[in-house]
N, CA, C and O atoms as a GROMACS GRO file, in nm:
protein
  564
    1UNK      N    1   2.862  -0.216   1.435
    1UNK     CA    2   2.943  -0.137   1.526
    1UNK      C    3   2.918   0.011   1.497
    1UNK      O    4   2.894   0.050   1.382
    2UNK      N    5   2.924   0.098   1.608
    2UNK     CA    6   2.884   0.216   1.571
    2UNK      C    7   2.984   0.301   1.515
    2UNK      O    8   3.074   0.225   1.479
    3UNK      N    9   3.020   0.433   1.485
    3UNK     CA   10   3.125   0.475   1.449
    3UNK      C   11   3.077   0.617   1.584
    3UNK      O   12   3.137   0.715   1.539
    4UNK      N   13   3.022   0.651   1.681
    4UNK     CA   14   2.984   0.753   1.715
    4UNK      C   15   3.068   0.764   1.854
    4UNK      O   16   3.059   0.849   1.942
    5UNK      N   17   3.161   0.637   1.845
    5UNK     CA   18   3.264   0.675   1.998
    5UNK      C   19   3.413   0.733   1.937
    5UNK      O   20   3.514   0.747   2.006
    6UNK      N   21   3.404   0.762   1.802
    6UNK     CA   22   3.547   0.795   1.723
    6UNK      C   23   3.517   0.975   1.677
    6UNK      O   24   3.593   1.063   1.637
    7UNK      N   25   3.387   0.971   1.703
    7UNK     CA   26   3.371   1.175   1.604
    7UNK      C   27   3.301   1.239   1.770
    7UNK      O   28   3.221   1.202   1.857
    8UNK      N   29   3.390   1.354   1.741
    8UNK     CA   30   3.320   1.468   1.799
    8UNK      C   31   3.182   1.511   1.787
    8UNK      O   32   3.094   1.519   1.873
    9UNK      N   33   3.181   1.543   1.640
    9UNK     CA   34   3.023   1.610   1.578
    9UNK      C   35   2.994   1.534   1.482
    9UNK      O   36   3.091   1.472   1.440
   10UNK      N   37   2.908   1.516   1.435
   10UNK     CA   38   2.833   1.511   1.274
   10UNK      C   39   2.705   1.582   1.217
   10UNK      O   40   2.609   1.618   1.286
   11UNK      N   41   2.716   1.599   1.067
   11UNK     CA   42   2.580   1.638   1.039
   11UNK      C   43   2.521   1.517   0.914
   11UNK      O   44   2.596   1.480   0.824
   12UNK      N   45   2.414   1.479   0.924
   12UNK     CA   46   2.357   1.369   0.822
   12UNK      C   47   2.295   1.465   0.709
   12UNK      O   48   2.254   1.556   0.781
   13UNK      N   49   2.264   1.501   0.581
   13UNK     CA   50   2.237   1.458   0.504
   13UNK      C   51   2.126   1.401   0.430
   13UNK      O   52   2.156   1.433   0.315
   14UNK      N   53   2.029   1.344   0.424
   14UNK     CA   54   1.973   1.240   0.307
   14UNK      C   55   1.926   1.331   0.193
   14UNK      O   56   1.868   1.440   0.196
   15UNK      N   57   1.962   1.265   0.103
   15UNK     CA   58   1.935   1.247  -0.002
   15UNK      C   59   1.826   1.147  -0.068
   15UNK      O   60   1.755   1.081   0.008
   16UNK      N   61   1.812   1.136  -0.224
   16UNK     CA   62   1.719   1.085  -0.254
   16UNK      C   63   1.738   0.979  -0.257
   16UNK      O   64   1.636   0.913  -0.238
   17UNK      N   65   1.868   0.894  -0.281
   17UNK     CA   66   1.917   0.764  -0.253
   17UNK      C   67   2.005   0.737  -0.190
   17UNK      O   68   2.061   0.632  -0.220
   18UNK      N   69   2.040   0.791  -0.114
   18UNK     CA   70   2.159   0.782  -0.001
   18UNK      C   71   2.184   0.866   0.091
   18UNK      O   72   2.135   0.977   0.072
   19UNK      N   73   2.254   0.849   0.202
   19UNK     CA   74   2.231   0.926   0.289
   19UNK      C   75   2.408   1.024   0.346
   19UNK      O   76   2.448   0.976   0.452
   20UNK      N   77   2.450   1.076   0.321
   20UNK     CA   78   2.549   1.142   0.356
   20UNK      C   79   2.578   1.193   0.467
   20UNK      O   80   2.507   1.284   0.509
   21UNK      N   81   2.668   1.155   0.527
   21UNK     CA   82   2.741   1.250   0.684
   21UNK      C   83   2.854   1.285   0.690
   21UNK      O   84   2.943   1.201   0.680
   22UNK      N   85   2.882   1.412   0.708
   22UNK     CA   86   2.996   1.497   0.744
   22UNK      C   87   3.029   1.461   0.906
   22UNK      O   88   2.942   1.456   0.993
   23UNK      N   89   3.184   1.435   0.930
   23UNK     CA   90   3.208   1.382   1.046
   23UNK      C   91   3.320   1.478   1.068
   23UNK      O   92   3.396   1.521   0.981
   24UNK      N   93   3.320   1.513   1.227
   24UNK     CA   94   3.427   1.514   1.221
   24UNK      C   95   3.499   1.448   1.336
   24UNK      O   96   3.437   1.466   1.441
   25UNK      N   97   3.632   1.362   1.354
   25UNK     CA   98   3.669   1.245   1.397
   25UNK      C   99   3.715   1.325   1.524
   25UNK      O  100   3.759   1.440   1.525
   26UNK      N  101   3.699   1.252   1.616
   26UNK     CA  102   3.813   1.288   1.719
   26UNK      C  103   3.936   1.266   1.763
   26UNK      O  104   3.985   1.154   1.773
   27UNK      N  105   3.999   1.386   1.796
   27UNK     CA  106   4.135   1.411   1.796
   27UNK      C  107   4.246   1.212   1.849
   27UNK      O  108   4.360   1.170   1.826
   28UNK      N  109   4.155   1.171   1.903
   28UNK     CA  110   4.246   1.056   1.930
   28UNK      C  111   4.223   0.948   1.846
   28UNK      O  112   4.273   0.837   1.868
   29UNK      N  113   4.135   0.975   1.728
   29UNK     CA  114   4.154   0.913   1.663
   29UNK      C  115   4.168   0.944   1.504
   29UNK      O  116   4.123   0.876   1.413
   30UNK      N  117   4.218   1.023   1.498
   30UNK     CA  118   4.277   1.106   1.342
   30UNK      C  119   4.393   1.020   1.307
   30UNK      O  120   4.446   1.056   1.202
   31UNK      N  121   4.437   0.938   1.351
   31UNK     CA  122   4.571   0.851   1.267
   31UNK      C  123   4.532   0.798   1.133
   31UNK      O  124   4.594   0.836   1.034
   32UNK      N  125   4.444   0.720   1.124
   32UNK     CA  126   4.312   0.695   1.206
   32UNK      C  127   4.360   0.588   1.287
   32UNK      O  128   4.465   0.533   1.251
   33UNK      N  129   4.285   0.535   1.424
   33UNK     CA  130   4.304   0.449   1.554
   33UNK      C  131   4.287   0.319   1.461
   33UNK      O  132   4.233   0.336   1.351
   34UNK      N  133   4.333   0.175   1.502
   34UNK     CA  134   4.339   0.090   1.478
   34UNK      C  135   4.132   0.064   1.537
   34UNK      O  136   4.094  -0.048   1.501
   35UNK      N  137   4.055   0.121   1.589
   35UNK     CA  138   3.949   0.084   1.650
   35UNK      C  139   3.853   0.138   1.546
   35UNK      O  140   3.767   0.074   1.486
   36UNK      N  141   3.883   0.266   1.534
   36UNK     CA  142   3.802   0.327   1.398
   36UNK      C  143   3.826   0.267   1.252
   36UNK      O  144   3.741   0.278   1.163
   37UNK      N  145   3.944   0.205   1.235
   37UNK     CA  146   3.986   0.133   1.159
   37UNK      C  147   3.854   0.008   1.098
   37UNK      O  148   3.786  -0.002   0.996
   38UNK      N  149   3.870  -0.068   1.220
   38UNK     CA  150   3.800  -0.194   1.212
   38UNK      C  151   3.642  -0.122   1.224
   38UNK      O  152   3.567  -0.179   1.145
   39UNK      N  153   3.596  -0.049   1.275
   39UNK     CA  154   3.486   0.004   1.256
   39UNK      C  155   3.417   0.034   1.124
   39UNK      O  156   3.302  -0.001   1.097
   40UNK      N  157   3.525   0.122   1.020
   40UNK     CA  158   3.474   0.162   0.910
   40UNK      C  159   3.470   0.048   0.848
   40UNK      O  160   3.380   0.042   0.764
   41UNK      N  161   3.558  -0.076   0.862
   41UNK     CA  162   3.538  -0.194   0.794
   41UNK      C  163   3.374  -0.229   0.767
   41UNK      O  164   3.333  -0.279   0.663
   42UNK      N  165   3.315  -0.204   0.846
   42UNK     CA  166   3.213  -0.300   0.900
   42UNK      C  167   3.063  -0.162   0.822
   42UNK      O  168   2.944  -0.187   0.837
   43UNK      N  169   3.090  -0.089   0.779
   43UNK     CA  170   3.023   0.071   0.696
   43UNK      C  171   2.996   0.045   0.605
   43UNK      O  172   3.083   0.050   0.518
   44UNK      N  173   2.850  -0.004   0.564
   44UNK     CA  174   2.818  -0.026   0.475
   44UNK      C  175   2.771   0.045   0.342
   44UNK      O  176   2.684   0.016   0.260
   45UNK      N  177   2.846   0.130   0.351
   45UNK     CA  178   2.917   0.202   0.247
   45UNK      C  179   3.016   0.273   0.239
   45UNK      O  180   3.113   0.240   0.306
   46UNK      N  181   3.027   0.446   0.118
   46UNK     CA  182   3.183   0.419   0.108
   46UNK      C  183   3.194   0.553   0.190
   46UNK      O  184   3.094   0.596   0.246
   47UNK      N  185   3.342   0.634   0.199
   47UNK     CA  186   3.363   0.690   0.315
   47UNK      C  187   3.506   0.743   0.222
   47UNK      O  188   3.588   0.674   0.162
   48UNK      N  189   3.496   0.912   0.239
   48UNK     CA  190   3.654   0.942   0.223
   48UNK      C  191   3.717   1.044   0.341
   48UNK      O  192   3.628   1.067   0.424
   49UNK      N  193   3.786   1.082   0.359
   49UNK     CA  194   3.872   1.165   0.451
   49UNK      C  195   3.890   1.312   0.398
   49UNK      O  196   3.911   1.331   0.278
   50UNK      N  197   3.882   1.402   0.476
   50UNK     CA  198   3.908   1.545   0.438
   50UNK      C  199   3.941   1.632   0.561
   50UNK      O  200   3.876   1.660   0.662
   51UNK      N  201   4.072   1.667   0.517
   51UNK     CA  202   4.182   1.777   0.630
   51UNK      C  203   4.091   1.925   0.572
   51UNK      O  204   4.064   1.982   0.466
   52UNK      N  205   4.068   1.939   0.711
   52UNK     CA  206   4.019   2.047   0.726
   52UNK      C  207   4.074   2.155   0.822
   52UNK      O  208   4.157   2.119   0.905
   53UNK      N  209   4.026   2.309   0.817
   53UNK     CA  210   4.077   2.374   0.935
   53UNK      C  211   4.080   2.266   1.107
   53UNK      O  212   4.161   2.197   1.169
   54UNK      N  213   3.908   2.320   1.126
   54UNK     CA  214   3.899   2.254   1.241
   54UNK      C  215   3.982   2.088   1.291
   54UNK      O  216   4.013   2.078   1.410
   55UNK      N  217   4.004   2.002   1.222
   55UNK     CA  218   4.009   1.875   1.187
   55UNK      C  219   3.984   1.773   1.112
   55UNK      O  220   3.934   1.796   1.002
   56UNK      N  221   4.011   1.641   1.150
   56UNK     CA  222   4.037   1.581   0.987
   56UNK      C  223   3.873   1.524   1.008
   56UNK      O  224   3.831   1.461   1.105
   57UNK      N  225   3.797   1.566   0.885
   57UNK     CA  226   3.676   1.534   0.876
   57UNK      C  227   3.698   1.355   0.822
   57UNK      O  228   3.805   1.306   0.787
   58UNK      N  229   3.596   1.299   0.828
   58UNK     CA  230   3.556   1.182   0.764
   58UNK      C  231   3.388   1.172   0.697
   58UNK      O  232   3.285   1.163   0.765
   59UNK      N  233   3.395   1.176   0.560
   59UNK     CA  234   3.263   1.164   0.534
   59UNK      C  235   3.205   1.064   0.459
   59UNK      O  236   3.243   1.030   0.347
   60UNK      N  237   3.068   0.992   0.552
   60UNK     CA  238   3.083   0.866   0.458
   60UNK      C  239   2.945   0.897   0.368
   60UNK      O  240   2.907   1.011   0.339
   61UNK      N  241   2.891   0.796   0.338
   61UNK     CA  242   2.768   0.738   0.227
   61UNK      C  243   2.726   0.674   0.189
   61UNK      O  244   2.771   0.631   0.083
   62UNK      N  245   2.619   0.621   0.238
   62UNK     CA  246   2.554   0.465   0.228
   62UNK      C  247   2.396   0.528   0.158
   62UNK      O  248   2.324   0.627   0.167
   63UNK      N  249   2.403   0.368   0.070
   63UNK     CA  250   2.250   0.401  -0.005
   63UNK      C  251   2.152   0.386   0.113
   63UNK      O  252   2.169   0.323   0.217
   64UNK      N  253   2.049   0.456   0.076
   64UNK     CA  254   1.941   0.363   0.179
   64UNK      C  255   1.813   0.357   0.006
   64UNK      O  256   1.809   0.382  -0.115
   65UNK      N  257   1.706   0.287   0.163
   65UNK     CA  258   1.621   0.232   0.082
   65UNK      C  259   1.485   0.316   0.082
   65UNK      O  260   1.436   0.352   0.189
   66UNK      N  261   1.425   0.348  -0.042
   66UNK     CA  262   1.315   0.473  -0.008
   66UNK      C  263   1.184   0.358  -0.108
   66UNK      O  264   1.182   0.341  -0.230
   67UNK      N  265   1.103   0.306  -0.019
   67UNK     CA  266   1.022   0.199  -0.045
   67UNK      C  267   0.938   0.277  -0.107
   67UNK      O  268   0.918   0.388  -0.058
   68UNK      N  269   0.854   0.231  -0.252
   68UNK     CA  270   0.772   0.220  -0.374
   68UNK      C  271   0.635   0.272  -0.310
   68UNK      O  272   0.573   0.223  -0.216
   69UNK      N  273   0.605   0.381  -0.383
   69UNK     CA  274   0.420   0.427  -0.407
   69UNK      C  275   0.346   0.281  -0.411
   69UNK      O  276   0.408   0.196  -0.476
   70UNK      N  277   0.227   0.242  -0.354
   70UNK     CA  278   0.171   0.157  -0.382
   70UNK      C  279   0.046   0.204  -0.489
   70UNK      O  280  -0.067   0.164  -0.460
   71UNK      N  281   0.057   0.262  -0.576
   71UNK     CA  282   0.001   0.285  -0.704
   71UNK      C  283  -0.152   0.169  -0.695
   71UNK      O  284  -0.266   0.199  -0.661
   72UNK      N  285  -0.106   0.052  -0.734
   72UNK     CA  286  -0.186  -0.034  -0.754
   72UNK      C  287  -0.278  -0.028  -0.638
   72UNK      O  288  -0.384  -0.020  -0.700
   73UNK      N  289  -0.306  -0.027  -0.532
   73UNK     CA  290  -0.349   0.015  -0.398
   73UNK      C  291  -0.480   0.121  -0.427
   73UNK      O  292  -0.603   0.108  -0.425
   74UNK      N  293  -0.359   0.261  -0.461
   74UNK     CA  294  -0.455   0.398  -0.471
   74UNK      C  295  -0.535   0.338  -0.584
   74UNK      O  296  -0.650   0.361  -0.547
   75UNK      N  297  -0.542   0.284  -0.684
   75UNK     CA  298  -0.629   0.250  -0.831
   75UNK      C  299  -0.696   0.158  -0.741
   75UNK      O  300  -0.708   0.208  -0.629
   76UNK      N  301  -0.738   0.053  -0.751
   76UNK     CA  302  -0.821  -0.010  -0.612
   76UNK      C  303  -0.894   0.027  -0.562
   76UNK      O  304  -1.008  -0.020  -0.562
   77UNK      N  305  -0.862   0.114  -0.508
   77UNK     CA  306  -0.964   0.197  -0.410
   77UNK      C  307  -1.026   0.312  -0.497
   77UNK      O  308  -1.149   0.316  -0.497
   78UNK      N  309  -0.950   0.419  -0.583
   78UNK     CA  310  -1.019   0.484  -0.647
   78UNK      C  311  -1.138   0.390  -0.737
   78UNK      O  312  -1.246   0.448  -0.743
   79UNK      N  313  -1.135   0.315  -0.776
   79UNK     CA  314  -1.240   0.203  -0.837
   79UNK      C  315  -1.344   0.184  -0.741
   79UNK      O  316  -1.451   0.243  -0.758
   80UNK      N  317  -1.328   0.119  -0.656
   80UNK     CA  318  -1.405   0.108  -0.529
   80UNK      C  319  -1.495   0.215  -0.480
   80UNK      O  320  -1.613   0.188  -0.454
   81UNK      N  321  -1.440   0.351  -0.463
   81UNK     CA  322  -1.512   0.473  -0.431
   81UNK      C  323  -1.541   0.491  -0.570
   81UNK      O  324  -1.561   0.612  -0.564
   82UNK      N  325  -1.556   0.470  -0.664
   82UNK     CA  326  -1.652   0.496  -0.840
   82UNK      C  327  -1.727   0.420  -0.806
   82UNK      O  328  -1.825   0.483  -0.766
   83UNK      N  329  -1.746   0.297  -0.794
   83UNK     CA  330  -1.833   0.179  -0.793
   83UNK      C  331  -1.947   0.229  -0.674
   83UNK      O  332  -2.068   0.208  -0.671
   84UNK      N  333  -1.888   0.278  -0.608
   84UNK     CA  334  -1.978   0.243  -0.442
   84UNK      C  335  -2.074   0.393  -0.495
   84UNK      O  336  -2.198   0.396  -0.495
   85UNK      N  337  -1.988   0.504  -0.536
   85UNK     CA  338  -2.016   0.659  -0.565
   85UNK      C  339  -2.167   0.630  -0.682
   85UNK      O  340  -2.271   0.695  -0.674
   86UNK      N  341  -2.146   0.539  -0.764
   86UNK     CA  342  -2.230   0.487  -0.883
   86UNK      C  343  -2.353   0.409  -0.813
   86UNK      O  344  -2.463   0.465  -0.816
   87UNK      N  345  -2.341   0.279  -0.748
   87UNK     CA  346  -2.441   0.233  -0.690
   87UNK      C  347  -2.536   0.330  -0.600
   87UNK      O  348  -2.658   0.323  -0.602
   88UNK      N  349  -2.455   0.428  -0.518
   88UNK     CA  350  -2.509   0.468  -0.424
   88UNK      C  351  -2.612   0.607  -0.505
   88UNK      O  352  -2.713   0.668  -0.469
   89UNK      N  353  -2.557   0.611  -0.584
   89UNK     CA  354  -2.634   0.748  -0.754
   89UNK      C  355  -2.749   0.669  -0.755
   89UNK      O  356  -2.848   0.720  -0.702
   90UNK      N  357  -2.762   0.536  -0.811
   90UNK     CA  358  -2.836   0.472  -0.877
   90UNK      C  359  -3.035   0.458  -0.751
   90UNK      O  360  -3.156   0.479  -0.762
   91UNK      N  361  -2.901   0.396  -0.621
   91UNK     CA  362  -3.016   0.412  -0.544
   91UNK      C  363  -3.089   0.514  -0.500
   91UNK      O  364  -3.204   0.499  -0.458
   92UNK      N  365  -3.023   0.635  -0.507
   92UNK     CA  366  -3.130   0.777  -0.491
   92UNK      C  367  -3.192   0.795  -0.567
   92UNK      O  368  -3.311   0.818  -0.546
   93UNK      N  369  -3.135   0.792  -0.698
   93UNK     CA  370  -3.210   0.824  -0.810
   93UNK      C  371  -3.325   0.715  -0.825
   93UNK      O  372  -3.408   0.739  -0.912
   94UNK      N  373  -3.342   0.589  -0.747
   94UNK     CA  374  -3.515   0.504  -0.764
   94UNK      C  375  -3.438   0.470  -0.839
   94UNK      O  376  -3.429   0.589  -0.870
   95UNK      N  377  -3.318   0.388  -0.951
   95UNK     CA  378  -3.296   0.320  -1.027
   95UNK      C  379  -3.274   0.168  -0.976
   95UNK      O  380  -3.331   0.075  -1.034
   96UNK      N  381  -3.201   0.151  -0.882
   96UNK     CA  382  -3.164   0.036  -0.793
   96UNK      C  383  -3.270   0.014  -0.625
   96UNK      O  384  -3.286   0.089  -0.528
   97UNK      N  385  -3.298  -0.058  -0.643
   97UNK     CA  386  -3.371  -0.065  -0.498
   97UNK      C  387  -3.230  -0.043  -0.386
   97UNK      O  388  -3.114  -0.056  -0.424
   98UNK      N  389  -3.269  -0.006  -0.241
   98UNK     CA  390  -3.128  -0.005  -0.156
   98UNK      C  391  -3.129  -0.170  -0.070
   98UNK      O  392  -3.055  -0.194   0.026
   99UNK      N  393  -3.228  -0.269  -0.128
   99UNK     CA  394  -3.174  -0.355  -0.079
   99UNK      C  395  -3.060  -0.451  -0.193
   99UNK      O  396  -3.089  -0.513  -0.295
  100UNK      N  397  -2.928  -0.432  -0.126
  100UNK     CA  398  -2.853  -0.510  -0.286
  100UNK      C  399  -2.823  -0.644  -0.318
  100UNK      O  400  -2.756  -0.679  -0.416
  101UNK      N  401  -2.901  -0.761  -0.190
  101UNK     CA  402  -2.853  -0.867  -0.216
  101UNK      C  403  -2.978  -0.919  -0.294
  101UNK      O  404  -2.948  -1.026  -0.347
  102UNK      N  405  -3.093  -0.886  -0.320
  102UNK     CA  406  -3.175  -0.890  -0.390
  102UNK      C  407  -3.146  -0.848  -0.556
  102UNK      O  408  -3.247  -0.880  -0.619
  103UNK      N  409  -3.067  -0.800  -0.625
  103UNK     CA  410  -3.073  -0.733  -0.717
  103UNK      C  411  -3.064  -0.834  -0.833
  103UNK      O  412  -3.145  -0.833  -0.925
  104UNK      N  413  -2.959  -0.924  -0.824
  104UNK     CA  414  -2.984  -1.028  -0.939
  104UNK      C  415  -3.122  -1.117  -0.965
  104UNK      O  416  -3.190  -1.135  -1.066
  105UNK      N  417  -3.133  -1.176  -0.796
  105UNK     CA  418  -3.286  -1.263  -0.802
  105UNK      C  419  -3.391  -1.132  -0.866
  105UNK      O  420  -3.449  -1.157  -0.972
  106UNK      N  421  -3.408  -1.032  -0.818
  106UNK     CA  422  -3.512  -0.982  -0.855
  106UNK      C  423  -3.523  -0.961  -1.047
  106UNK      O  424  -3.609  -0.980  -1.134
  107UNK      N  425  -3.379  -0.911  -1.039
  107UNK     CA  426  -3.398  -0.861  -1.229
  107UNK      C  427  -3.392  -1.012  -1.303
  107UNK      O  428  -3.431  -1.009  -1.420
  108UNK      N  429  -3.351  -1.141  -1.254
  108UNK     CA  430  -3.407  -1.296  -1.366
  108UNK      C  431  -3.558  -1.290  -1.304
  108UNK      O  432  -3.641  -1.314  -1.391
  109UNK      N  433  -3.608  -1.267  -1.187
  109UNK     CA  434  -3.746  -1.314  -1.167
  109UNK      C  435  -3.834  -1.209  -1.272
  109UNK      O  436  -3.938  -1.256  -1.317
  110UNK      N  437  -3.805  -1.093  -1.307
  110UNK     CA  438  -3.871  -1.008  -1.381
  110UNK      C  439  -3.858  -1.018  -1.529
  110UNK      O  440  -3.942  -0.977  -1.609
  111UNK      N  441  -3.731  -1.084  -1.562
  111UNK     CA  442  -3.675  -1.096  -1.683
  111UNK      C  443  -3.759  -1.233  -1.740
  111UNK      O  444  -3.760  -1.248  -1.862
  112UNK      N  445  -3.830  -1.333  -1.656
  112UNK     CA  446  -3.809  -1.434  -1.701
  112UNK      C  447  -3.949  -1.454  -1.797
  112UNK      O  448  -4.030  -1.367  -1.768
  113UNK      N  449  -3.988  -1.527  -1.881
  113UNK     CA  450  -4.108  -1.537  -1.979
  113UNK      C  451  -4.205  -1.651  -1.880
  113UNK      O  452  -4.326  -1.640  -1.856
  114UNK      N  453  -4.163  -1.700  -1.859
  114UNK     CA  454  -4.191  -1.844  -1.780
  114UNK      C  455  -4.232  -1.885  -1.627
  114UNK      O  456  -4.217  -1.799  -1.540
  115UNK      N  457  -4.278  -2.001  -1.593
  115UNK     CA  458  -4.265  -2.020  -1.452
  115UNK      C  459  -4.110  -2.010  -1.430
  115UNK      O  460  -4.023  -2.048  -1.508
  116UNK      N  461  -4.091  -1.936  -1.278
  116UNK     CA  462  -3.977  -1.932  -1.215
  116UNK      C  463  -3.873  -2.081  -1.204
  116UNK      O  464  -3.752  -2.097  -1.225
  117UNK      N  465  -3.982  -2.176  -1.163
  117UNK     CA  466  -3.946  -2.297  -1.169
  117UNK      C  467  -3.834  -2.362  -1.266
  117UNK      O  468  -3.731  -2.426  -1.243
  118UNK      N  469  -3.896  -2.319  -1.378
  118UNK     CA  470  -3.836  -2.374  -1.488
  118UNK      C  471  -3.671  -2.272  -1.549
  118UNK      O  472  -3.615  -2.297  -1.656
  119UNK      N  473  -3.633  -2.187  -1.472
  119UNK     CA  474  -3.518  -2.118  -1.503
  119UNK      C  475  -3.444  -2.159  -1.421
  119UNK      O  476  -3.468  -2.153  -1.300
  120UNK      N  477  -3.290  -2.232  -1.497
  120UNK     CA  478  -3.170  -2.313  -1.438
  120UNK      C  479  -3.143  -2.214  -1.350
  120UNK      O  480  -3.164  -2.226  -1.229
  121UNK      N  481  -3.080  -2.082  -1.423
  121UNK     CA  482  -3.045  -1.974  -1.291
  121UNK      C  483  -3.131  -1.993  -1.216
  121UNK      O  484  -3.146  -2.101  -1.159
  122UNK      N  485  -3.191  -1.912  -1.204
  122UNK     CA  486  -3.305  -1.879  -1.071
  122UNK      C  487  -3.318  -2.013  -0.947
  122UNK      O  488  -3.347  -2.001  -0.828
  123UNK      N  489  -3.286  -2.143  -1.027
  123UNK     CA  490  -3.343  -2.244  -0.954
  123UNK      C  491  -3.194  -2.272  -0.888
  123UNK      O  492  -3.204  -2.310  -0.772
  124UNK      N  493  -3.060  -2.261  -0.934
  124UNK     CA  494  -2.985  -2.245  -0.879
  124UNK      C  495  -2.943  -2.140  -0.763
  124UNK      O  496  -2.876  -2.181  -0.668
  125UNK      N  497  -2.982  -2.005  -0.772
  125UNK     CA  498  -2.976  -1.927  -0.684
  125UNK      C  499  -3.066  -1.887  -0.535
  125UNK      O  500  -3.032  -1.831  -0.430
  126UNK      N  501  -3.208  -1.951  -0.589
  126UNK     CA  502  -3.308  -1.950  -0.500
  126UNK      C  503  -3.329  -2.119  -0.411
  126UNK      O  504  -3.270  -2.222  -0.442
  127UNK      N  505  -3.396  -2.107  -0.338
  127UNK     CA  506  -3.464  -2.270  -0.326
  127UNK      C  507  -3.606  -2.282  -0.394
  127UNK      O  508  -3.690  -2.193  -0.392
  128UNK      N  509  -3.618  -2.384  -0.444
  128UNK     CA  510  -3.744  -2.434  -0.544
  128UNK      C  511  -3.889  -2.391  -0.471
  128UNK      O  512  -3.984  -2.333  -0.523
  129UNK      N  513  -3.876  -2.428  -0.361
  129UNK     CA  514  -3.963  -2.398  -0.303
  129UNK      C  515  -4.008  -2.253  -0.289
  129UNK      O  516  -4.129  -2.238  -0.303
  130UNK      N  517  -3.955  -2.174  -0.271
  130UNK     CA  518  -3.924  -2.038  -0.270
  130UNK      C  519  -3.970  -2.001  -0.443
  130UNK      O  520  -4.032  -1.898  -0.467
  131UNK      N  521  -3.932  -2.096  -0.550
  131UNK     CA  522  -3.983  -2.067  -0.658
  131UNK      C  523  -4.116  -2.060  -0.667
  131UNK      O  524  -4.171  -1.953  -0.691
  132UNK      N  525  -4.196  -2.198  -0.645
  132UNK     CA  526  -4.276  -2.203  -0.640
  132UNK      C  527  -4.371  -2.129  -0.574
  132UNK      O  528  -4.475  -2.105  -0.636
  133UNK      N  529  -4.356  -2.082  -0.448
  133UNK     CA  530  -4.411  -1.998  -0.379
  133UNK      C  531  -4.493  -1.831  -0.472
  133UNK      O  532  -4.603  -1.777  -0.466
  134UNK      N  533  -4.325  -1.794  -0.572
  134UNK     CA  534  -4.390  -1.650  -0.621
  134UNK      C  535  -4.447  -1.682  -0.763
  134UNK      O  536  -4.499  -1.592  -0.828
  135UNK      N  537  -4.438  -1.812  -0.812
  135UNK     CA  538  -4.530  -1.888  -0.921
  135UNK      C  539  -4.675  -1.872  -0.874
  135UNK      O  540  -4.764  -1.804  -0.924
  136UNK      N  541  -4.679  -1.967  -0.746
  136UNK     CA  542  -4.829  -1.973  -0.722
  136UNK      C  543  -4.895  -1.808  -0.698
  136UNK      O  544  -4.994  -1.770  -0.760
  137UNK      N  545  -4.843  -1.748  -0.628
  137UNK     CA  546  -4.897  -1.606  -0.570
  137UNK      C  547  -4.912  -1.499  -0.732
  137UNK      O  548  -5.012  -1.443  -0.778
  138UNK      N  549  -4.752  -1.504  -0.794
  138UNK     CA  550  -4.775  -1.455  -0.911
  138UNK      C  551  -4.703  -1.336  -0.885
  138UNK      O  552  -4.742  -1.232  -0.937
  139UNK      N  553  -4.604  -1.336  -0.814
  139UNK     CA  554  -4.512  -1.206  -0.783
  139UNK      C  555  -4.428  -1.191  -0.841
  139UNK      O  556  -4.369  -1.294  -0.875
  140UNK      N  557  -4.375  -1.065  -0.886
  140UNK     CA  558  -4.267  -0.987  -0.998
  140UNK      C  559  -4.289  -1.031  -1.124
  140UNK      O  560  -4.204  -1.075  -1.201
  141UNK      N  561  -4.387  -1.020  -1.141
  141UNK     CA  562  -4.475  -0.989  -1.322
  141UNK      C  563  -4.454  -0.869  -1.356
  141UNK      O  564  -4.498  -0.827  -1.463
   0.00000   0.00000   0.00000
């Protein structure tokens, strides 16, 4: 229920956890009215009264809710732009080739002492055939 058919004016307030309003009530209902009554019931927060020159103010105060930094979020992403900032170093600088789904197959095929064939990785990541292929030719020695 609103309280805004019982005040003349108001001014709001917020604060860092709550929000404050200076009211001031209207004249037909300064008893206070049995309507404003059941109204403030329903104010989910608290509320005191103050005689003033102009009239009888009412001022209430309810918490509100001021929702959380997502911290974990900004770290995330600052990681993300290091990582990407680092790879993307690596590939100018000729350290990383710029194709990147190649980068593991290529560094076990270079790493390896052996036919390609015979490395569990490699034979897991590639197809055999495909092994065999840079066995026979003799590629990434």
């Amino acid at each position: 229920m609103s309280l805004t058919p019982y005040l003349r004016s108001w001014r709001t307030t917020p604060l860092h956890d709550r929000e404050v309003i200076d009211a001031l009530v209207d004249r037909a209902h300064e008893a206070p009215s049995g309507e404003l009554t059941a109204a403030l019931r329903e104010w989910p927060g608290s509320y005191y009264w103050s005689e003033e020159v102009d009239g009888l103010h009412l001022v209430l105060t309810r918490p509100t809710y001021k929702p959380r930094e997502a911290w974990a979020v900004h770290a995330l992403l600052l990681v993300g732009a290091l990582i990407t900032m680092t790879i993307a170093g690596g590939v100018f600088a000729g350290v990383l080739t710029g194709d990147i789904t190649g980068w593991t197959v290529r560094g076990l095929l270079r790493a390896r002492s052996g036919p390609a064939v015979e490395d569990a990785e490699l034979v897991r990541l590639v197809p055999r055939a495909v092994l065999e292929y840079i066995d026979r030719e003799g590629l990434y020695r």
